[in-house]
PQR file with spaces between the fields and no chain letter, atoms N, CA, C, O and H, PARSE charges and radii, in Angstrom:
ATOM       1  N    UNK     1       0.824   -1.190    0.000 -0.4000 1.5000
ATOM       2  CA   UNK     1       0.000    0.000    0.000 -0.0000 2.0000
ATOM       3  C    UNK     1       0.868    1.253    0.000  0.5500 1.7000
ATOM       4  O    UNK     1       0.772    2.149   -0.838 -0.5500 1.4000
ATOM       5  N    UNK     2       1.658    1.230    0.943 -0.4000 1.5000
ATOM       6  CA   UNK     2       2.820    2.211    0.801 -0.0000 2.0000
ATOM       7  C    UNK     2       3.294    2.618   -0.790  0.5500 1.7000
ATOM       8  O    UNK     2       3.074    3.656   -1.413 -0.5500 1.4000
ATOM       9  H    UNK     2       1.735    0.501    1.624  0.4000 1.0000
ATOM      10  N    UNK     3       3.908    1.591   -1.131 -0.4000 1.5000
ATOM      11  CA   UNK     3       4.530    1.823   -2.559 -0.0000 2.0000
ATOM      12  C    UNK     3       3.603    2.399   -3.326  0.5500 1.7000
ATOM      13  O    UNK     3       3.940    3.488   -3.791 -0.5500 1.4000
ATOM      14  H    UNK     3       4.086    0.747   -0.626  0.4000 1.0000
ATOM      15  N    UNK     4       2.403    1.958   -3.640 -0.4000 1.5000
ATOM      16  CA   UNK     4       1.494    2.237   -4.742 -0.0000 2.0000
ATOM      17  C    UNK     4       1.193    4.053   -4.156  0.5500 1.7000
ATOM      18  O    UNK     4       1.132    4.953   -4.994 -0.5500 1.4000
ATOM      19  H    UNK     4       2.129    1.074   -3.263  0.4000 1.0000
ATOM      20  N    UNK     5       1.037    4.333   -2.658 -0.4000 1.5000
ATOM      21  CA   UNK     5       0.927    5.341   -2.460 -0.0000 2.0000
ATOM      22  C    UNK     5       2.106    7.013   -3.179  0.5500 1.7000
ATOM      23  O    UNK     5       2.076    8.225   -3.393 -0.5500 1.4000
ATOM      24  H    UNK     5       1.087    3.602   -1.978  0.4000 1.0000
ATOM      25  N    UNK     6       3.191    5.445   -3.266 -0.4000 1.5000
ATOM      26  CA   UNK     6       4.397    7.045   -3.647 -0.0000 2.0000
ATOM      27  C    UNK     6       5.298    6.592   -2.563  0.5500 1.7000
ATOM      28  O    UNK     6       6.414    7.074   -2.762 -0.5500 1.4000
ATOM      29  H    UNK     6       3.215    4.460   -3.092  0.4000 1.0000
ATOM      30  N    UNK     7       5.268    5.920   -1.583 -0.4000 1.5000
ATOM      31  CA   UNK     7       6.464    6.043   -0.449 -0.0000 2.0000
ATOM      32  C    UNK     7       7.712    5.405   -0.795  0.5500 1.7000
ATOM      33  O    UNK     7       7.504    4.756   -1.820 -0.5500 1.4000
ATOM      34  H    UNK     7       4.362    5.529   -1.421  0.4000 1.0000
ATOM      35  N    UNK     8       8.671    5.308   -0.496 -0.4000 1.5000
ATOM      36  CA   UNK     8      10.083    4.303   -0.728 -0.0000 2.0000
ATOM      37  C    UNK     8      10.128    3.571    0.420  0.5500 1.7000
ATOM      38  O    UNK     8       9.944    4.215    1.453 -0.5500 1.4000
ATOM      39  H    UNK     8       8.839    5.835    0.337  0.4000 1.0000
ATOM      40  N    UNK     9      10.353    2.219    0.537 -0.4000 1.5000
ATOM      41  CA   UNK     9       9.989    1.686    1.248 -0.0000 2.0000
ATOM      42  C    UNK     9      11.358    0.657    1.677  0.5500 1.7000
ATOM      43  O    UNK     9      11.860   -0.226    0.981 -0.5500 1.4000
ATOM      44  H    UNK     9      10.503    1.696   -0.302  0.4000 1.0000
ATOM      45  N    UNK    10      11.793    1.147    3.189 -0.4000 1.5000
ATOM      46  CA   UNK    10      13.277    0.295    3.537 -0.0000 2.0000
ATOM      47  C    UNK    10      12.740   -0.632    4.705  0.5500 1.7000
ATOM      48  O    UNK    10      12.066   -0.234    5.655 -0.5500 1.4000
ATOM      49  H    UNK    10      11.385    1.864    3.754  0.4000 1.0000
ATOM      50  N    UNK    11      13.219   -2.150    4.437 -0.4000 1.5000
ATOM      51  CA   UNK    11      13.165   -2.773    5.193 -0.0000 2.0000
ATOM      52  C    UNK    11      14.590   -2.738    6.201  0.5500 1.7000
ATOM      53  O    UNK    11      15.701   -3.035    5.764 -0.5500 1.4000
ATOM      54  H    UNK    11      13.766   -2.473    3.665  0.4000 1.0000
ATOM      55  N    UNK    12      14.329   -2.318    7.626 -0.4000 1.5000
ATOM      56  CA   UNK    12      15.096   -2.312    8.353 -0.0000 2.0000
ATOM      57  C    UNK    12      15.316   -2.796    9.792  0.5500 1.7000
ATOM      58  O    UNK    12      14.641   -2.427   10.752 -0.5500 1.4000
ATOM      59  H    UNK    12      13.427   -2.076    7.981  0.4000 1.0000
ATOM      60  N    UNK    13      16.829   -4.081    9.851 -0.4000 1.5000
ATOM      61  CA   UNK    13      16.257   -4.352   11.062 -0.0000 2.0000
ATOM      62  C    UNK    13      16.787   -3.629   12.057  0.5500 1.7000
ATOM      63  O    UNK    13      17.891   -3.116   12.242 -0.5500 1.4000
ATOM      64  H    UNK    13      17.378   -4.381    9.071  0.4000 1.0000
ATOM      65  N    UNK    14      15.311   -3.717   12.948 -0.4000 1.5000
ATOM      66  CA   UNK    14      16.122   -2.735   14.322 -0.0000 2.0000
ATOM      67  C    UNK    14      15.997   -3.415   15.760  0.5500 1.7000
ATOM      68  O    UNK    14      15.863   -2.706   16.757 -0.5500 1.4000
ATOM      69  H    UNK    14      14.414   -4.134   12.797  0.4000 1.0000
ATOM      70  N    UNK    15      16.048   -4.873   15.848 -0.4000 1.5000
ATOM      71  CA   UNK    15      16.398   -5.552   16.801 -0.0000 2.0000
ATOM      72  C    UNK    15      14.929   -5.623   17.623  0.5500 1.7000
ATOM      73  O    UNK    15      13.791   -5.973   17.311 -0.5500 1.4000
ATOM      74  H    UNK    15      16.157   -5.449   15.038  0.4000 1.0000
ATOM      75  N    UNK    16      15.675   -5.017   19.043 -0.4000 1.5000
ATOM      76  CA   UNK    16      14.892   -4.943   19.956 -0.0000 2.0000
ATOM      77  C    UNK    16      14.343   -3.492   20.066  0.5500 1.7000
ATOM      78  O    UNK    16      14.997   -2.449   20.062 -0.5500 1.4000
ATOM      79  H    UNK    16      16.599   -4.732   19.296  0.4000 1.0000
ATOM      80  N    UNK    17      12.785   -3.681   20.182 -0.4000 1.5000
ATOM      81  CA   UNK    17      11.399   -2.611   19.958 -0.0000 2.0000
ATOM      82  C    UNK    17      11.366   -2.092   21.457  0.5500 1.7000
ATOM      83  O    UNK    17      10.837   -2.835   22.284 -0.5500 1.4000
ATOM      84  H    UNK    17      12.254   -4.529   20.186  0.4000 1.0000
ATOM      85  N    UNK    18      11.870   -0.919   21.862 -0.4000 1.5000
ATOM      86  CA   UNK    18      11.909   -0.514   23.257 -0.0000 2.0000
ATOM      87  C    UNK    18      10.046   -0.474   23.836  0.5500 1.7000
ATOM      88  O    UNK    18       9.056   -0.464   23.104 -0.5500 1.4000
ATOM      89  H    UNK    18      12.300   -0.315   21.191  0.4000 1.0000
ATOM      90  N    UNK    19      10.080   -0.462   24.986 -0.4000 1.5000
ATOM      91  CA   UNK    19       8.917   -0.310   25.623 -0.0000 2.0000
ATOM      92  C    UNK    19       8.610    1.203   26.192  0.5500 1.7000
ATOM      93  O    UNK    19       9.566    1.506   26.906 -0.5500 1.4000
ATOM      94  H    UNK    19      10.884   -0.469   25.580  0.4000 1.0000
ATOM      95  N    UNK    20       8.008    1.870   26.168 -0.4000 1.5000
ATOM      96  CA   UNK    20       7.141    2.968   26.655 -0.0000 2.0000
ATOM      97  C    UNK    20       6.732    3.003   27.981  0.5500 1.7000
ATOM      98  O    UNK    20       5.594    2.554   28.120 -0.5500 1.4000
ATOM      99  H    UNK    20       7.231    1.624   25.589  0.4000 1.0000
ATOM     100  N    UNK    21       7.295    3.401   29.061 -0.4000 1.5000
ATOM     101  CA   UNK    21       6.662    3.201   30.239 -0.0000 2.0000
ATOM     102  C    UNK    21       6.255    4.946   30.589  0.5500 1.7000
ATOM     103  O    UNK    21       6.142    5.434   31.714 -0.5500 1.4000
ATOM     104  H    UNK    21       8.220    3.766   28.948  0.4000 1.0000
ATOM     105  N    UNK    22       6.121    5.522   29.519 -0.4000 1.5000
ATOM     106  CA   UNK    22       4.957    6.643   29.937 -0.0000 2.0000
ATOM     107  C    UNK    22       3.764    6.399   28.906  0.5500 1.7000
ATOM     108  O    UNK    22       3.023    7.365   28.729 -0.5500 1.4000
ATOM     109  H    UNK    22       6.214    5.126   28.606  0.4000 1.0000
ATOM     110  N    UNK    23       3.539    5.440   28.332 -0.4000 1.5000
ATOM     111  CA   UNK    23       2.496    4.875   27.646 -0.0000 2.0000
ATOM     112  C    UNK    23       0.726    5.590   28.639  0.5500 1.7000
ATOM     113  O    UNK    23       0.665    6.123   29.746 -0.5500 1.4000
ATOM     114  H    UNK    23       4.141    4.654   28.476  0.4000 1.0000
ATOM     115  N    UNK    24       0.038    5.405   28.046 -0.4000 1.5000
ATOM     116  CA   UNK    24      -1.259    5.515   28.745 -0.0000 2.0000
ATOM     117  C    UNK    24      -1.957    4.180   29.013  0.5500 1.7000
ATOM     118  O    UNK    24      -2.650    3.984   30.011 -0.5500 1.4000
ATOM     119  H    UNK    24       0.087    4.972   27.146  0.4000 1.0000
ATOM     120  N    UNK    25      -1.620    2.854   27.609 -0.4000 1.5000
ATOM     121  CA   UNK    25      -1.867    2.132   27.795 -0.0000 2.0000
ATOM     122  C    UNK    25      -0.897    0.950   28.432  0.5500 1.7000
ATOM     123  O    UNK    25       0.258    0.953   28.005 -0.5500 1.4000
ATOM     124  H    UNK    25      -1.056    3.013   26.798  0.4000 1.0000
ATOM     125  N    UNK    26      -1.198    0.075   29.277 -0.4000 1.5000
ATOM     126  CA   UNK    26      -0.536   -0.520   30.608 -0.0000 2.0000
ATOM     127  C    UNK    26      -0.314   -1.512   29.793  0.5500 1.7000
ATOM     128  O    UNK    26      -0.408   -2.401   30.640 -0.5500 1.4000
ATOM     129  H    UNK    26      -2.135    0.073   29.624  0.4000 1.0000
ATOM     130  N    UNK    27      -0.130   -1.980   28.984 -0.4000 1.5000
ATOM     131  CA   UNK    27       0.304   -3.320   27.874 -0.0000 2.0000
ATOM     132  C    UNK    27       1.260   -3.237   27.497  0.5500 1.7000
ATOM     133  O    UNK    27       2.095   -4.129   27.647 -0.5500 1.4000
ATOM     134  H    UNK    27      -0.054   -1.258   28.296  0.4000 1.0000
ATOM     135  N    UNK    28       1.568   -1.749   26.649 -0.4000 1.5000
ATOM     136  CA   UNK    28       2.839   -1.279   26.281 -0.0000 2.0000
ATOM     137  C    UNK    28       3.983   -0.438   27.151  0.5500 1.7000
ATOM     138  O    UNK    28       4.579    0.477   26.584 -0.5500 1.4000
ATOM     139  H    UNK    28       0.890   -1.024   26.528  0.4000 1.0000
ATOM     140  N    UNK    29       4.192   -0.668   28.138 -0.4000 1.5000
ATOM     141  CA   UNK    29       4.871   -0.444   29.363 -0.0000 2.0000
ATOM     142  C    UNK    29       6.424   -1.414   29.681  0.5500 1.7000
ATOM     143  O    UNK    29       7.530   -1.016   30.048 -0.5500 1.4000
ATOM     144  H    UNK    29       3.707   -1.411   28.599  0.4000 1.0000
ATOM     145  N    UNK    30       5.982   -2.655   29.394 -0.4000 1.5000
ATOM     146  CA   UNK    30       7.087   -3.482   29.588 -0.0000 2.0000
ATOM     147  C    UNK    30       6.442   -5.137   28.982  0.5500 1.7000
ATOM     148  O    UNK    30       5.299   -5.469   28.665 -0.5500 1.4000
ATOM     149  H    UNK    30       5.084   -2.978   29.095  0.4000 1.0000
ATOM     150  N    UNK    31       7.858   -5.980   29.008 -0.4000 1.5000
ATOM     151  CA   UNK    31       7.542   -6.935   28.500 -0.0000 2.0000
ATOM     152  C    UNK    31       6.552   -8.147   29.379  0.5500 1.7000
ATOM     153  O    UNK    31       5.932   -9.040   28.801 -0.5500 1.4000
ATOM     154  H    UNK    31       8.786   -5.710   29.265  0.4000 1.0000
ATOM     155  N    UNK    32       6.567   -7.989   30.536 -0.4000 1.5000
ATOM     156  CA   UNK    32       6.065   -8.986   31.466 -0.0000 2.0000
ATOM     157  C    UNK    32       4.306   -8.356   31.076  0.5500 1.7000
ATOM     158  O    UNK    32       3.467   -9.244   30.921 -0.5500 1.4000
ATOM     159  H    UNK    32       7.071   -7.264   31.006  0.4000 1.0000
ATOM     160  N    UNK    33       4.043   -7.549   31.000 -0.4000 1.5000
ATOM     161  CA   UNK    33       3.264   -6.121   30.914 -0.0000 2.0000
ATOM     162  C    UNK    33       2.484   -6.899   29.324  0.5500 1.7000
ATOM     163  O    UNK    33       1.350   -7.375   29.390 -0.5500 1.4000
ATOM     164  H    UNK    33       4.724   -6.828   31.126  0.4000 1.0000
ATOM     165  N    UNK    34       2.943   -6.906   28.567 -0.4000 1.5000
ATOM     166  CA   UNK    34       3.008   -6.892   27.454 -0.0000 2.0000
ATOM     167  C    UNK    34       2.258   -8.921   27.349  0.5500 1.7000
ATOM     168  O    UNK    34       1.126   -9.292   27.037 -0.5500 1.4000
ATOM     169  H    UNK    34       3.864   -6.519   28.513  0.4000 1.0000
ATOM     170  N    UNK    35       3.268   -9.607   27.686 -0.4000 1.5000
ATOM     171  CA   UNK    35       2.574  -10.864   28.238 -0.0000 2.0000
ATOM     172  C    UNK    35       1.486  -11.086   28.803  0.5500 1.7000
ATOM     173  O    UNK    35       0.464  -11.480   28.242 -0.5500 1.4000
ATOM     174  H    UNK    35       4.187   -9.305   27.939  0.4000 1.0000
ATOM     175  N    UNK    36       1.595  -10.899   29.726 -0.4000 1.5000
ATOM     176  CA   UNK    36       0.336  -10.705   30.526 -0.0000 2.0000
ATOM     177  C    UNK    36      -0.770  -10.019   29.999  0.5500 1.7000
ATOM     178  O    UNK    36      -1.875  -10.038   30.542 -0.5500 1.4000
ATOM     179  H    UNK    36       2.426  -10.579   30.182  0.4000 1.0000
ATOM     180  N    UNK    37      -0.514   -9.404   28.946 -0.4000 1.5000
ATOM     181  CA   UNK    37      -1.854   -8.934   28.198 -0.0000 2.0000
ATOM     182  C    UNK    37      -2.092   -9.989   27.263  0.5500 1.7000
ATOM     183  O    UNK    37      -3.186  -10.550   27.213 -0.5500 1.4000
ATOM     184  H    UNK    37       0.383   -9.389   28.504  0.4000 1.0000
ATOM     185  N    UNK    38      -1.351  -10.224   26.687 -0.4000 1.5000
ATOM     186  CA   UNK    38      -1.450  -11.416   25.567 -0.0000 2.0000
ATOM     187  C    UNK    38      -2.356  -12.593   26.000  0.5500 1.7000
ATOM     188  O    UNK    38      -3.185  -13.026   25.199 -0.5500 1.4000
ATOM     189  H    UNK    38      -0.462   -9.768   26.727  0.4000 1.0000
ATOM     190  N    UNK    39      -2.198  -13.269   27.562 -0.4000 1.5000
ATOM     191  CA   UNK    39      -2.322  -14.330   27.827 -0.0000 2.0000
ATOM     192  C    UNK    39      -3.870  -13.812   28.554  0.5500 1.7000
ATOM     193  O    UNK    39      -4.805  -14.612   28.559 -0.5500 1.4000
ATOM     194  H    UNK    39      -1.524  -12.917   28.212  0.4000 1.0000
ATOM     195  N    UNK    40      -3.996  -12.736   29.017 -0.4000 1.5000
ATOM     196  CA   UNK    40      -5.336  -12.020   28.845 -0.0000 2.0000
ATOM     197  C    UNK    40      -6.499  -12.087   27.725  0.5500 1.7000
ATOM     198  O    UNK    40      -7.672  -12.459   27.731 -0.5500 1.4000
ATOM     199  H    UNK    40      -3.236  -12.086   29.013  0.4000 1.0000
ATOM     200  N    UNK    41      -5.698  -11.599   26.847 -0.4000 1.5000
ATOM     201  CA   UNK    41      -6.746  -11.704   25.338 -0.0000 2.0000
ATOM     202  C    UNK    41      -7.092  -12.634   24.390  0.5500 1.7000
ATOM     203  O    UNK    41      -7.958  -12.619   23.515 -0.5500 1.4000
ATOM     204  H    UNK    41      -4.744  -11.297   26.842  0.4000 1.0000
ATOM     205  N    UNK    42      -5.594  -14.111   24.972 -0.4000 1.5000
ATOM     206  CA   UNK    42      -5.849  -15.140   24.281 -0.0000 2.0000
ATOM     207  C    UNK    42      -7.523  -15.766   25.269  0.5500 1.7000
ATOM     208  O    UNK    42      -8.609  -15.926   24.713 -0.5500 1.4000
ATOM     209  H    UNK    42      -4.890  -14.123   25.682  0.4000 1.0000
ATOM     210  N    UNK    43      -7.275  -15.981   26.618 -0.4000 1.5000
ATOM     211  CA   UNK    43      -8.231  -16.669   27.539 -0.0000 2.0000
ATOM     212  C    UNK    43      -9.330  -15.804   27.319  0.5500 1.7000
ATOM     213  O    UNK    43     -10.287  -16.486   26.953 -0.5500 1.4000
ATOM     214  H    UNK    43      -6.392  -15.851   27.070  0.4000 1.0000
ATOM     215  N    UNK    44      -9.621  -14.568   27.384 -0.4000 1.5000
ATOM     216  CA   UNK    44     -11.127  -13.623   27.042 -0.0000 2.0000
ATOM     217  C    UNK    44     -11.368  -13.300   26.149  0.5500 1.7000
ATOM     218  O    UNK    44     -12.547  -13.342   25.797 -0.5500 1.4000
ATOM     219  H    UNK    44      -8.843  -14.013   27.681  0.4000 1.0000
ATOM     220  N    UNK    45     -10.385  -12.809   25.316 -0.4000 1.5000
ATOM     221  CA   UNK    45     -11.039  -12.370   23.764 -0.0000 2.0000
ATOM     222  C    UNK    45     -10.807  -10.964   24.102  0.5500 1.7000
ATOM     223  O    UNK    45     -10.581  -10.394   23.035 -0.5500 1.4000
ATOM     224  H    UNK    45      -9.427  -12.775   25.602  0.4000 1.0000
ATOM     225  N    UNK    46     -10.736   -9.841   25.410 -0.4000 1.5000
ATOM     226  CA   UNK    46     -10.852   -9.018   25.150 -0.0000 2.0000
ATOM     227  C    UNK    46      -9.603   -8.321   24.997  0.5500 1.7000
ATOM     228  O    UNK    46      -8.675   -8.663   25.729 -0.5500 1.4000
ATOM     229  H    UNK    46     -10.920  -10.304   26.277  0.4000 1.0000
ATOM     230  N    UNK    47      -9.380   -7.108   23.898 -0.4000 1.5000
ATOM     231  CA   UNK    47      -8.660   -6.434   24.002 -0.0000 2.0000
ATOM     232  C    UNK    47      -8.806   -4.778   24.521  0.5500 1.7000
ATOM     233  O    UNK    47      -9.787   -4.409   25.166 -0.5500 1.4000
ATOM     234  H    UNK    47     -10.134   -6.831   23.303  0.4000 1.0000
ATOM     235  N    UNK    48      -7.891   -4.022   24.209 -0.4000 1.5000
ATOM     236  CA   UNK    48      -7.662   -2.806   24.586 -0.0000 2.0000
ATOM     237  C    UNK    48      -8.046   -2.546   26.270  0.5500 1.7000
ATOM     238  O    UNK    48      -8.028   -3.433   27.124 -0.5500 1.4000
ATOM     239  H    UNK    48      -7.095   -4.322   23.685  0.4000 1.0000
ATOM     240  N    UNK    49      -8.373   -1.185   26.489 -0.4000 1.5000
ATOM     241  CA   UNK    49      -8.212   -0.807   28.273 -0.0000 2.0000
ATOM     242  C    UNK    49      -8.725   -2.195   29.196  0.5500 1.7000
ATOM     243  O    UNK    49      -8.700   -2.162   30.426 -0.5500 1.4000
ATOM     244  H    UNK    49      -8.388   -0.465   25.796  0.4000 1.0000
């Protein structure tokens, strides 16, 4: 979608994706954080707040 838009498009790797711990949302804060949501939304279905 990018491309067709006009963008140039670099695949780049950048390892490890830092975490946000002034986030608003408490998922993206840290990795345990981040788990624990996962294993949340797999067992309920629910996501976000």
């Amino acid at each position: 979608m990018l491309k067709k838009a006009g963008f140039e498009v670099k695949i780049v790797n950048t390892g490890w994706i830092p975490f946000d711990p002034e986030c608003r949302n408490w998922w993206v804060r840290g990795p345990i954080r981040t788990l624990l949501y996962a294993i949340r939304q797999t067992i309920t279905g629910i996501s976000g707040r």
